[in-house]
VOPA-830586 format. One record per residue (C-alpha): x, y, z; residue number from 0. Coordinates in Angstrom, 2 decimals, decimal comma. Layout:
! VOPA-830586
REC    east   north      up num
REC       X       Y       Z NUM
...
//
This chain:
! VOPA-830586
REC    east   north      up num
REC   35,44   17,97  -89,67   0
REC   34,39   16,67  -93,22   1
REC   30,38   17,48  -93,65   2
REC   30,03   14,52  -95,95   3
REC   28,21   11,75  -95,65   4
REC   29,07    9,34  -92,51   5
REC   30,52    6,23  -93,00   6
REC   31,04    2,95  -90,73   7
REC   33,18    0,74  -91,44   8
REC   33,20   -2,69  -89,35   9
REC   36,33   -5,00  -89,38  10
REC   38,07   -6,81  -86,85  11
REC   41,50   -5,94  -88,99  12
REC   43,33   -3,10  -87,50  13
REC   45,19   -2,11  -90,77  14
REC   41,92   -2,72  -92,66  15
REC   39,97    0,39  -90,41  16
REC   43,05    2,58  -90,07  17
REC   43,99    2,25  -94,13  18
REC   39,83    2,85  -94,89  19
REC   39,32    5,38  -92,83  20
REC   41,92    7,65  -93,89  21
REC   41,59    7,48  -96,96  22
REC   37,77    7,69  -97,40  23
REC   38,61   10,84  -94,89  24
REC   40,58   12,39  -97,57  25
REC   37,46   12,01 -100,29  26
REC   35,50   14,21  -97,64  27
REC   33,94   11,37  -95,67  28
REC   33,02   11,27  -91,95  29
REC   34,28    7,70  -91,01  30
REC   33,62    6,03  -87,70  31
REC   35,24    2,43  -87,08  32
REC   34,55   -0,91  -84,60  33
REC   36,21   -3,65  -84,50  34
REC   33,41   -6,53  -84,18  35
REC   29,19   -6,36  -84,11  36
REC   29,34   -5,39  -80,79  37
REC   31,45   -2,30  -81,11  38
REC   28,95   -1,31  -84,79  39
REC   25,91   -1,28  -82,03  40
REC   27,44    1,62  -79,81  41
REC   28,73    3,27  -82,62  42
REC   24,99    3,20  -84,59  43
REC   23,06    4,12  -81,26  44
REC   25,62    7,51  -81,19  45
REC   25,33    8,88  -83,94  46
REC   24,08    9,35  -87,55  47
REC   25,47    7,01  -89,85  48
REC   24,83    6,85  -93,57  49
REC   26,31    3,67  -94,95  50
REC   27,97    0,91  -93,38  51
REC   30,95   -1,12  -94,61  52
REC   30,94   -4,40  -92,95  53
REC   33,68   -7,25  -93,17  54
REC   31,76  -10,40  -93,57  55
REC   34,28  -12,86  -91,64  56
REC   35,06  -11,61  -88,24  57
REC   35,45  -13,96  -84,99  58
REC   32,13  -14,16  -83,56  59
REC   29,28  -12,49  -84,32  60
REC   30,06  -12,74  -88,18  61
REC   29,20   -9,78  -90,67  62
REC   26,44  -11,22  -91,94  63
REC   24,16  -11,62  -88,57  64
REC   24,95   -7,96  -87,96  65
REC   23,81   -7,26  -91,79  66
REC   20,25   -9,45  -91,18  67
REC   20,02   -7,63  -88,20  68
REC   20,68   -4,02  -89,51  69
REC   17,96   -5,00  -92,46  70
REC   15,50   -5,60  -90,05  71
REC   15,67   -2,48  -88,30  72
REC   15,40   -0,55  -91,73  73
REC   16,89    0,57  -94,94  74
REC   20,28    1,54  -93,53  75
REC   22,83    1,15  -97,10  76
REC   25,38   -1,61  -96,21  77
REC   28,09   -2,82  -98,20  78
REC   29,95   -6,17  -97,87  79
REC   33,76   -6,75  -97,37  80
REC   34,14  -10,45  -98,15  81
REC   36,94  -12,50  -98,85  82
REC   34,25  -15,14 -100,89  83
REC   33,96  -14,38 -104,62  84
REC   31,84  -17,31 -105,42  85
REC   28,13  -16,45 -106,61  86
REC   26,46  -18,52 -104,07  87
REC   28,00  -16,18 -101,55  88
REC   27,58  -12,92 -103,40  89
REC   24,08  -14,13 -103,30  90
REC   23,78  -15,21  -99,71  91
REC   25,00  -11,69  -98,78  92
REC   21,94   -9,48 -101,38  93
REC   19,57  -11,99  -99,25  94
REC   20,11  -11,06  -95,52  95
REC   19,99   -7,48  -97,35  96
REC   23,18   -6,34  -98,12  97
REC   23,46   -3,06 -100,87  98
REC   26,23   -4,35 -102,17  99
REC   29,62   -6,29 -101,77 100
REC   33,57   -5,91 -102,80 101
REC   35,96   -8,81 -102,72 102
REC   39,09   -8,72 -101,10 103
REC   41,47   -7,73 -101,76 104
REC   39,90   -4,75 -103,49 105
REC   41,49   -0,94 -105,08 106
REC   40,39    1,78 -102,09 107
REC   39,10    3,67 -105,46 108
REC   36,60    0,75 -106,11 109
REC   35,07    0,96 -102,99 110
REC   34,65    4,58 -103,14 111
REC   33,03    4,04 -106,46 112
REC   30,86    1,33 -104,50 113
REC   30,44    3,84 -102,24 114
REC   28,87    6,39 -104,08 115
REC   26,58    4,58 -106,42 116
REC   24,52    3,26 -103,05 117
REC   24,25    6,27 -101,74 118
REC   23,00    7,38 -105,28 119
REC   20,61    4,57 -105,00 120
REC   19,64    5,53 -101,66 121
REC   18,76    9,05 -102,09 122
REC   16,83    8,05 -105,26 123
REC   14,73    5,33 -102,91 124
REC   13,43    7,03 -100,02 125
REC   12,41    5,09  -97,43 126
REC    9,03    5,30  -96,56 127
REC    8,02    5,29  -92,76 128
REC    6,23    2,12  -91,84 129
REC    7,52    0,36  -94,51 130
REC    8,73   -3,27  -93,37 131
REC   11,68   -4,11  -94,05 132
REC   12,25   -7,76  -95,64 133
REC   15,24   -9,52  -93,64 134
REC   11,73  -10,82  -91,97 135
REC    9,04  -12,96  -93,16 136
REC    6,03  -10,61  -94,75 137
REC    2,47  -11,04  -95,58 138
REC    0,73   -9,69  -98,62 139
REC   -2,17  -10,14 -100,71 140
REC   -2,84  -14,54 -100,72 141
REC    1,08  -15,06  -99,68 142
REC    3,63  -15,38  -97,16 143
REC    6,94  -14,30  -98,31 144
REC   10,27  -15,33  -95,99 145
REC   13,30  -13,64  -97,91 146
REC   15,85  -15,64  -95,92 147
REC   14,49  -19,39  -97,30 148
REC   13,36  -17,61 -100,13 149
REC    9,99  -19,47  -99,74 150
REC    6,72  -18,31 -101,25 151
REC    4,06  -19,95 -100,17 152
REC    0,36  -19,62 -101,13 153
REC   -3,11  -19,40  -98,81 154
REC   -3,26  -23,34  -99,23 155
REC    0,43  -23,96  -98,17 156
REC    1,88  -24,54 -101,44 157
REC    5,38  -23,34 -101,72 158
REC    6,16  -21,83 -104,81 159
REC    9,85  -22,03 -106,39 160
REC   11,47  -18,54 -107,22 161
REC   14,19  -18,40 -109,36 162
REC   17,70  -16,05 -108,46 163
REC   16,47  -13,00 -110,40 164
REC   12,26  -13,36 -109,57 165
REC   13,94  -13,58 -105,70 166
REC   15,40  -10,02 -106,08 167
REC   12,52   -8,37 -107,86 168
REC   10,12   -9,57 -105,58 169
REC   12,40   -8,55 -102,23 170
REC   13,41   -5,08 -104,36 171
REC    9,53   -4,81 -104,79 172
REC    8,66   -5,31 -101,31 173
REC   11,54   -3,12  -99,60 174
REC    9,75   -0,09 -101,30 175
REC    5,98   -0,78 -101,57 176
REC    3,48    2,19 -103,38 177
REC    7,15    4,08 -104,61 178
REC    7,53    3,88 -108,81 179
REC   10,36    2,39 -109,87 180
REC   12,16    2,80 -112,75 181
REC   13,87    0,09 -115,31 182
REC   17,08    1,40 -114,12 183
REC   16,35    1,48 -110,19 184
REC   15,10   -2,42 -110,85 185
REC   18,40   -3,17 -112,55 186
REC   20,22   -1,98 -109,89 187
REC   18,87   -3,14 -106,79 188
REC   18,75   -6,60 -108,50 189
REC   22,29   -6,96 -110,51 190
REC   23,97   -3,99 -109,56 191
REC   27,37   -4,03 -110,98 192
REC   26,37   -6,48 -113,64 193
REC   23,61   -4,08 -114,91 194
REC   23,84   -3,03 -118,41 195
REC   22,36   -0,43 -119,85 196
REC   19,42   -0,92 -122,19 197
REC   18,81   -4,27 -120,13 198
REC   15,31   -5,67 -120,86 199
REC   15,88   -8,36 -118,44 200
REC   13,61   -6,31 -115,86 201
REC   10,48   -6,72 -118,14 202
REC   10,81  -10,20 -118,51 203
REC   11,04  -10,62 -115,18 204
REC    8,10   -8,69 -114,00 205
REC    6,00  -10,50 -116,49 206
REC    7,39  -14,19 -114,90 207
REC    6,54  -13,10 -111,65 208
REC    3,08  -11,67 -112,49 209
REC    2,51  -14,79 -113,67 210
REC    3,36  -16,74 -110,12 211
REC    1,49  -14,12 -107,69 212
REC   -1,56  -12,39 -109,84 213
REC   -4,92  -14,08 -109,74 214
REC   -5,16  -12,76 -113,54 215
REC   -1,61  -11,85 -114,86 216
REC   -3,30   -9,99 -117,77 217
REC   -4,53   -7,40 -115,19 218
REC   -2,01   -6,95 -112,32 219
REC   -3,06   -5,75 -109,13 220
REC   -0,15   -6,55 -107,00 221
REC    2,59   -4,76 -109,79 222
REC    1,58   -2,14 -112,00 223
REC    3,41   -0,50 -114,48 224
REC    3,84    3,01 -115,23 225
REC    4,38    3,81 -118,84 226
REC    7,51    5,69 -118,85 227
REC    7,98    5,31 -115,47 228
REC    8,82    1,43 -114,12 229
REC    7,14   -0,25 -112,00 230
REC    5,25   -0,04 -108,27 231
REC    4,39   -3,04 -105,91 232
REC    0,97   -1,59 -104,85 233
REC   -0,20   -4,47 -102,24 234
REC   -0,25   -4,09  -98,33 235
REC    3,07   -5,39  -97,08 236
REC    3,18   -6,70  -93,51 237
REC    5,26   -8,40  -90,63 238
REC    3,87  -12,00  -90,50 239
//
């Protein structure tokens, strides 16, 4: 048996699981496969898993409950199989918490290439115990932040607007609260795939959103920087 990393791969397609899971066997991958939410429960309460591939349309309990759900519980990588290539969609499925997603129909080779930047990503991120996980609503500082409206709203009640790519920061941010992260890191937990290198967009971000959360953007408390080093979210994150 391979000692590689373990992978689960939900899909209610029978061809889908056999076709992934021999082949992902073959690049040295432990791969475990259900056939609906249900089945992904018994097979995460077993064992160790490392990254889960989950189909997004399946009858029932659709992929992206079980994704929500999975986000909730922790910081578990999880990457989409969806048959929607629109970018409302891609986005819907980054909101409940999702790693990443591939389109079908996709090249095996892509999603091993998928595959291996997340786990990159993850092993560069550790998770830090207590940390709360954002598929919830969180408290922190004056606000109350619920990632799946993508409503910010102050101590008075006033909801402020977020655009797409202050939405990611912010949720990036909060998934990894006190840990420094880098230009890089922020690129690709925000825009993944579409990340370029060199990308300043990350600065001008942070700076927009400084100005919507800091009492006095001109002296951050809530996201420092680290010269050299990226940024850290350094306010108390909790379950509201």
């Amino acid at each position: 048996m391979s000692d590689g990393p373990h992978l689960l791969v939900v899909d209610d397609t029978r061809d889908v699981r056999d076709a992934l899971r021999q082949y992902l066997q073959k690049q040295g991958h432990r791969v475990t496969t259900a056939d609906s939410a249900q089945a992904a429960r018994r097979e995460l309460a077993r064992a160790a898993i490392d990254l889960v591939i989950l189909d997004v349309m399946m009858p029932g309990e659709d992929g992206l409950v079980l994704c929500r759900e999975l986000r909730a519980r922790g910081n578990l990588p999880i990457i989409l199989l969806t048959a929607m290539a629109e970018e409302t969609d891609r986005i819907v499925g980054l909101e409940m918490g999702a790693d990443d997603y591939v389109t079908k129909p996709f090249a095996p080779r892509e999603l091993l290439a998928r595959i291996k930047a997340v786990l990159r990503r993850a092993q560069s991120l550790p998770h830090r115990p207590g940390a709360p996980a954002t598929a919830g609503r969180v408290r922190f500082d004056r606000w109350l932040f619920d990632p799946g409206t993508r409503d910010l709203v102050d101590e008075e009640g006033v909801t402020v607007p977020l655009s797409t790519g202050e939405y990611l920061l912010l949720t990036a941010l909060l998934r990894h609260p006190g840990l420094v992260l880098s230009r890089d890191q922020l690129l690709d937990l925000t825009r993944g795939r579409e990340a370029q290198p060199f990308d300043r967009s990350v600065d001008n971000q942070v700076s927009r959103l400084r100005k919507k959360l800091e009492r006095d953007p001109r002296n951050p408390l809530l996201i420092k920087t680290h010269w050299g080093g990226g940024y850290s979210f350094t306010g108390r994150v909790e379950p509201a």
